[in-house]
N, C-alpha and C positions, 0 to 999 in steps of 0.2 A: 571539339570546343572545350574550352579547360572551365569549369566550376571553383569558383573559390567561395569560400567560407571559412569560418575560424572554428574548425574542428574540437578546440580547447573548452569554445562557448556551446557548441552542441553538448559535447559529452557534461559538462555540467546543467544543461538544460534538462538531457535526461536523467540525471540522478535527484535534481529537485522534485523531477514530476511524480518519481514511480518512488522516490526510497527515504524521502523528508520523515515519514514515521518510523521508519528504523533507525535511520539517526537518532533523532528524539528520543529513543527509547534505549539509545546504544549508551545516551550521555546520562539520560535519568539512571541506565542500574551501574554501568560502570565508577558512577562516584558514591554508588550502596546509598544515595537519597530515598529516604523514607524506610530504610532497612532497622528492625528492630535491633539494637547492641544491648548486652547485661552493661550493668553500669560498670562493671568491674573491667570489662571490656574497650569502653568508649578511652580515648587518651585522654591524659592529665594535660587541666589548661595549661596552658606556656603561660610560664613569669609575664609579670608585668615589667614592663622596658624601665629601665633606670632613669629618673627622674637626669638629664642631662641641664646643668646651669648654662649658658649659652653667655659667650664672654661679651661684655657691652660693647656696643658700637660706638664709634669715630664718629662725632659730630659732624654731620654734613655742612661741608662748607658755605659759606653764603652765596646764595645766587645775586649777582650785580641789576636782576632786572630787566639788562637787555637783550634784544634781539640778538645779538651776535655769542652770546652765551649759550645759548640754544640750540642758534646754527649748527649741525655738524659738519666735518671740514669737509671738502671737496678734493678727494684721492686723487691723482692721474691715474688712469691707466695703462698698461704696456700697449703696445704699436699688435697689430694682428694683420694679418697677411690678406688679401685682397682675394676676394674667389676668381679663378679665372672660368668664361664664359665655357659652355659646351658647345662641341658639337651638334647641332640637329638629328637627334633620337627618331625610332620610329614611335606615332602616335599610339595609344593604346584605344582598343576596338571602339564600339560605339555601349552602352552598357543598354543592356536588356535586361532588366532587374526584376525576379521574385522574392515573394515575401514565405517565410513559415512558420509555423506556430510548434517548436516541438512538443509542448506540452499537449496541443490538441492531437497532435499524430500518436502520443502516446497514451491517450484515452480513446483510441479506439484501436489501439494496437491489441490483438489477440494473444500475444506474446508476454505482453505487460502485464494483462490482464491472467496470464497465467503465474507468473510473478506474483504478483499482488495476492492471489488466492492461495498459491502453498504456503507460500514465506510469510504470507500473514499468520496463515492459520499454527507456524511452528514460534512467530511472537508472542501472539495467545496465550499457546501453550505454557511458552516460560513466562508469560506473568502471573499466570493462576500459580504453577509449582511456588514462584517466589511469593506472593499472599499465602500459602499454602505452608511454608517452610517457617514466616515470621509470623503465622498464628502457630506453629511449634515451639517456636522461641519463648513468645509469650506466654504461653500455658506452663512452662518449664521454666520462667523464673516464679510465677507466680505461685506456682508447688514448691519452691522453694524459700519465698517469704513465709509461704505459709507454714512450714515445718522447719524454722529455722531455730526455732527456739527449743525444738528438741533434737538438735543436731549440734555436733560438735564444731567448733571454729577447723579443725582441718577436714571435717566432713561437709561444711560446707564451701572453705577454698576448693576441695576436689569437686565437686558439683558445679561448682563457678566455672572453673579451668575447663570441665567437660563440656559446660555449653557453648565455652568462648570458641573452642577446639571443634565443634560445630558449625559455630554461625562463620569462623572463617573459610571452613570448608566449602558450604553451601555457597557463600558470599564469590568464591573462587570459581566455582561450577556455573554459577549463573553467569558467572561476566566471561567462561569460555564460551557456553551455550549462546552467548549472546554476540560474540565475536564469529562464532562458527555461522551464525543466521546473516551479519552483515556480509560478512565474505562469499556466502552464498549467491548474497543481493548480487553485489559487484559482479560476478561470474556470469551471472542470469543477464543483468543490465548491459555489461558488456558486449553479448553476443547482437543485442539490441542495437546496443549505438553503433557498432562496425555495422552490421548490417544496413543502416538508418542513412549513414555517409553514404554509402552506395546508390541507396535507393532514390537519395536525395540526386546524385549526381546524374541519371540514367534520366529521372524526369525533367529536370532542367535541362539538361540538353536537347531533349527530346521537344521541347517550347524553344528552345533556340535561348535561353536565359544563361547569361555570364556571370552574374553577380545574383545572389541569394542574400539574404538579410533576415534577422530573424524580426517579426512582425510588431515585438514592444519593439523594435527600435525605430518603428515606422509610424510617422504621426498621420498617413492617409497612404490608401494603396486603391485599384480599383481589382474587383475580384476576379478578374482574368488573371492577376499576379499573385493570386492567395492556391498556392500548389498544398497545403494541406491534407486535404481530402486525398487529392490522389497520390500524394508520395503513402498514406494512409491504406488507400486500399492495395497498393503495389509494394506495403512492405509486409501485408495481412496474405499476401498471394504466394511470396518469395517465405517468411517467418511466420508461420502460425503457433508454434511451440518453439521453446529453447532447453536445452540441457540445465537444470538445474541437479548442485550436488543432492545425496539423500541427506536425512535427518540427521544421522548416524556419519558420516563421513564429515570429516575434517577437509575444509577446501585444500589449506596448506598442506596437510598428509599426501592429499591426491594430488596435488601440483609436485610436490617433491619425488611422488614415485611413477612419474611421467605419464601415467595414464589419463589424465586430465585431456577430454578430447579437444582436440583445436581441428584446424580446416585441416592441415597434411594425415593425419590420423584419426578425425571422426570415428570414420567406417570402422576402423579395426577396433578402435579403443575404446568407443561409448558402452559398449555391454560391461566391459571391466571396471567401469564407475559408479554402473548401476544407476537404474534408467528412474528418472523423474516420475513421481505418482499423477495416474492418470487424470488428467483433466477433459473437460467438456470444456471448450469455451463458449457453446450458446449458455450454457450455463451460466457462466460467467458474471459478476454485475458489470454492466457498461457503467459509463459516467455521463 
């Protein structure tokens, strides 16, 4: 029995559920919002736009009043070809329909949950470094206000330049750091939602259901059709951990020099990526 679903709407189901903070956090540093610049640093406003005179308009003609001024005309259209009738198709089955929540299967997925726990905690990480970096900034212009008056105009261009030559640096690291933790995400989430498809398809057949939906599209279901739960503990059975890259590894590095485990090569190639930091998942916070 064939399962359909819009695979397209799952796999964004699950990056809303488990990776919406990493986003969030991918757009706050990659646009350097809230990031200290020396002023010398920050760009020079863009001109103001040239006062354009704008050449006078054509008196709009007079309107007559009436109705037929109004009217807009009546086009013909060209002539279009006639559908010719079908043949009698064979009927499609009778629909057996369940409903799923992936957002709830991925709150209680032990997998997610371990997701959420490393890759949070290497987010953390780089937002203290970054607070960390721009109370550096600030102490070091501030030493520099303050000893400006006994410093020379190119000793303090050179002190300018060195911190600019800093903050761009730092500013560069953070938004690889931070690229290197979403690609992580995607790797970790990925193994999830291939696996999630299957899980999905094994339990629905298994109810005799043809057609799956996901549950906001359902304005009333009765809970014999709410497979949740059990696509939930049957993907906790099959996935309780997933490969996630280390701290230190570049996803793109490891995808390029093929050791990136996938299903034909797991077995061989996982040790040479270097294995995920240990997790508990009783530990774990539920949701």
């Amino acid at each position: 029995m064939m399962v359909y679903f819009s695979r397209k709407a799952l796999l964004g189901a699950v990056f809303l559920s488990c990776s919406a903070a990493f986003l969030s956090d991918a757009q706050a540093q990659s646009s350097g919002g809230g990031w200290f610049v020396p002023k010398s640093a920050q760009p020079k406003p863009a001109p103001a736009p040239r006062q354009v005179h704008e050449a006078p308009q054509p008196d709009a003609p007079e309107e007559s009043g009436g109705e037929e001024s109004q009217t807009p005309p009546v086009l013909p259209l060209p002539t279009i070809p006639n559908a010719p009738d079908l043949p009698k198709g064979v009927a499609p089955p009778q629909a057996v329909i369940g409903v799923i929540s992936v957002p709830g299967v991925m709150q209680q997925s032990m997998a997610a949950a371990q997701v959420e726990h490393i890759l949070g905690a290497r987010r953390d990480a780089l937002a203290r470094d970054v607070q960390k970096e721009q109370a550096g900034w600030r102490d070091e212009q501030q030493k520099l206000q303050a000893q400006a008056k006994s410093l020379t105009s190119d000793q303090i261009q050179s002190r300018e330049r060195s911190l600019q030559t800093r903050v761009m640096k730092a500013q560069q690291a953070f938004r690889n750091r931070n690229r290197i933790i979403q690609e992580a995400a995607q790797v970790s989430l990925g193994q999830i939602e291939r696996e999630l498809v299957q899980v999905i398809q094994k339990v629905a057949t298994s109810r005799g259901m043809n057609l799956i939906l996901h549950n906001e599209q359902v304005a009333l279901h009765v809970d014999g059709q709410d497979i949740t739960n059990e696509v939930a503990k049957q993907l906790n059975t099959i996935m309780s951990t997933v490969f996630i890259p280390a701290a230190d590894v570049d996803p793109e590095v490891l995808a390029k020099s093929g050791k990136m485990p996938t299903t034909a090569n797991s077995d061989a190639q996982a040790p040479a990526a270097g294995p995920a930091p240990a997790f508990n998942p009783s530990a774990a916070k539920t949701h």
